[in-house]
C-alpha positions in Angstrom: -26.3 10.8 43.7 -25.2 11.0 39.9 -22.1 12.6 40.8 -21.2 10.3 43.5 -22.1 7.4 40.3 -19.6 9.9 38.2 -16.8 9.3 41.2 -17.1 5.8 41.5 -16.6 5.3 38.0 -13.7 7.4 37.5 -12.2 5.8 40.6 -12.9 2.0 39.1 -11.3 3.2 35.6 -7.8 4.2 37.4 -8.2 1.3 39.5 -8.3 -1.0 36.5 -5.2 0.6 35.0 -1.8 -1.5 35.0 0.0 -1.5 38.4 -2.9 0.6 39.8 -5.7 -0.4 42.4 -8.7 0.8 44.3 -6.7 3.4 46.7 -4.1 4.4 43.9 -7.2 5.2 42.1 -9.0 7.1 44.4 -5.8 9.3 45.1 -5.4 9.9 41.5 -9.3 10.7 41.0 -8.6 12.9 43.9 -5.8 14.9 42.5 -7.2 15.3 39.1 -10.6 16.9 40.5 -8.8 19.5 43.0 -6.4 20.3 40.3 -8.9 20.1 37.3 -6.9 22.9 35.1 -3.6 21.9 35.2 -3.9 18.1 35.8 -7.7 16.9 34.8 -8.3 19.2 31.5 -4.9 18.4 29.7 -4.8 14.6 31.0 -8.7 14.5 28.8 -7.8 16.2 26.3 -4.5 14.5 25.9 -6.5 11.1 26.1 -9.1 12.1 23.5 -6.3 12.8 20.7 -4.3 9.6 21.7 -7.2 7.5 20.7 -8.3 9.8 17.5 -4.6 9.8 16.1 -2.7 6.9 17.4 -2.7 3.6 15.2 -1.4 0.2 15.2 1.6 -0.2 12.9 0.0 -3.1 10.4 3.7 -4.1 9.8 5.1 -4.4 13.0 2.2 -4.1 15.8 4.0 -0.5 17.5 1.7 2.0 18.8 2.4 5.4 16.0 0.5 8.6 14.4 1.4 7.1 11.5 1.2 3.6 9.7 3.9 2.4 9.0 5.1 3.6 12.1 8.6 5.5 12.6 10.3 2.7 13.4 9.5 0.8 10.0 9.7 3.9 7.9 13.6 4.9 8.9 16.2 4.0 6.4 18.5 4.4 9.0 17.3 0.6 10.7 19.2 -2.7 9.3 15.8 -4.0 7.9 17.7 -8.0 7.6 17.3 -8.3 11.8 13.8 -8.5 13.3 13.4 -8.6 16.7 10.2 -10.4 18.1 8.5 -9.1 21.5 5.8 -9.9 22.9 4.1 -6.3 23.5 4.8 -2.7 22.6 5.9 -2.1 26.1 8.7 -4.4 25.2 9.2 -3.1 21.5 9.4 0.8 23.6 12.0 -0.6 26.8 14.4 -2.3 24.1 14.1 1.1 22.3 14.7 3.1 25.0 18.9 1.8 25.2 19.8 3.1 22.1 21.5 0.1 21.1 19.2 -2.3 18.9 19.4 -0.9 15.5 17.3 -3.0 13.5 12.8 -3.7 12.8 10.3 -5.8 15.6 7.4 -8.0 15.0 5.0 -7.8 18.2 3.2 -10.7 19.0 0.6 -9.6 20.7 0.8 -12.2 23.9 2.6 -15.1 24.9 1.4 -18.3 24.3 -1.1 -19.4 27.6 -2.8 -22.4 28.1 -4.0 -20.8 31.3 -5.4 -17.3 29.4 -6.3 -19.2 26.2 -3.6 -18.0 24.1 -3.4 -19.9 21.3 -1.3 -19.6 18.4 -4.1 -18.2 16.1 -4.6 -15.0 18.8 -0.7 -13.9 18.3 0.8 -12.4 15.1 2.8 -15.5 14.4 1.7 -16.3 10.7 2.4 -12.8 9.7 5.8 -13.2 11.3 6.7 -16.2 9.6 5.7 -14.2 6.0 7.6 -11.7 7.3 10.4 -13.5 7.4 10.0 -16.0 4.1 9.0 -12.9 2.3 12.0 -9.9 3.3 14.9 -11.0 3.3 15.5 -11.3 7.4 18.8 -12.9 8.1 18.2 -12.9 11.9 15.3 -13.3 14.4 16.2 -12.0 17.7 13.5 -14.0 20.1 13.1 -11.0 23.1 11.0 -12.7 24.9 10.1 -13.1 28.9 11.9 -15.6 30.7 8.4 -17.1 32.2 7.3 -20.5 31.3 5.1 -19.1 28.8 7.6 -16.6 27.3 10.0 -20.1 27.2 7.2 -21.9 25.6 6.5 -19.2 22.8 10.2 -19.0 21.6 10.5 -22.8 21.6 7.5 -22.5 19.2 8.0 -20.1 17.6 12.0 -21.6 16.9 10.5 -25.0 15.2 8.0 -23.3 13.3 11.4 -20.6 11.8 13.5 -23.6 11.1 10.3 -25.5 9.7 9.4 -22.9 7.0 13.4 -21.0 7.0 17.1 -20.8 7.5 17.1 -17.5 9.6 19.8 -17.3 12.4 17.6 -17.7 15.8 19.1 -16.1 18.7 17.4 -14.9 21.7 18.3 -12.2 24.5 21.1 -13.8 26.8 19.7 -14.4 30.8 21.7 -14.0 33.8 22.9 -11.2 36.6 21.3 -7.8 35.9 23.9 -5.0 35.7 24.7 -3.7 39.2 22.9 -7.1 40.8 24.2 -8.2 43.9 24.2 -12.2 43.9 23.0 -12.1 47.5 20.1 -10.8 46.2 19.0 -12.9 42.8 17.2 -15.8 42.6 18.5 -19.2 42.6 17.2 -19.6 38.7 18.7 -16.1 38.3 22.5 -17.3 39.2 22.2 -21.4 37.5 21.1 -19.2 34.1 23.6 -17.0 34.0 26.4 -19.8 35.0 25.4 -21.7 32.0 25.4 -18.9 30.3 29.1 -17.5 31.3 31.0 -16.1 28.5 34.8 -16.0 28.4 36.1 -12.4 29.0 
């Protein structure tokens, strides 16, 4: 029964994976053991040289080869605006329009009563060095429109106007491109009404 031990496992670790569950992971386990050349062998060995090359940027928390990452290294970024996220998989979707130009600070988290986030767990003292020490004239706050995203940029704004005169702005809220009122939510539609710019 060791291989059926072997199975399970495999089947828990996709299972435990990010938008993933028990049956998603037993039709992924499935897949990569019928097709272990061309789906199982490269997905290993692809793993194994993620976690043997891939570092945390110290300066700005990114996933890179290299420290400090791509990102932090271009001279082609305006290095006077920071934008603040709270993970890498925000730092990569902001990236991915081709339209913010300048560096990020990941947090690491939110602020959570619930989960225990305090601000001692997030990158928040390094950000506010950050900031004293080079020569940021904005903060862009890109942070989740939850109560405890709302709750980490309110902090995180009185503790940048405490210890700084940086511009604070934060990412505007409202109807989504190609949204259909209809279908939003009721907070959806009051934000972006208070939020209504002039045309």
């Amino acid at each position: 029964m060791k291989e059926t031990g072997a199975l399970d496992q495999l089947i828990r670790a996709l299972a435990a994976l990010p938008g993933l569950g028990p049956r998603s992971g037993r039709r992924i386990a499935l897949h990569l053991l019928s097709n272990r050349d061309k789906a199982m062998d490269p997905l290993t060995s692809a793993l194994t040289d993620a976690g043997q090359v891939v570092k945390t940027c110290t300066h700005c928390g990114n996933f890179d080869t290299g420290d400090p990452c791509t990102i932090c290294r271009s001279d082609s970024r305006n290095r006077s605006v920071l934008c603040v996220v709270a993970q890498v998989s925000d730092l990569w979707a902001i990236e991915r329009t081709g339209v913010y130009k300048g560096l990020y600070h990941c947090l690491g988290g939110v602020l959570s009563a619930l989960n225990g986030m305090t601000p001692a767990q997030l990158r928040i003292d390094s950000l506010i060095n950050k900031v004293r020490e080079e020569g940021i004239t904005e903060v862009i706050l890109a942070l989740s429109a939850t109560v405890d995203g709302q709750t980490t940029a309110h902090y995180l704004t009185d503790r940048l106007q405490h210890d700084s005169s940086v511009r604070i702005t934060r990412l505007a809220h409202g109807v989504p491109v190609g949204g259909e009122l209809d279908h939003l939510d009721d907070g959806t539609i009051a934000t972006a009404l208070k939020s209504r710019a002039a045309l």
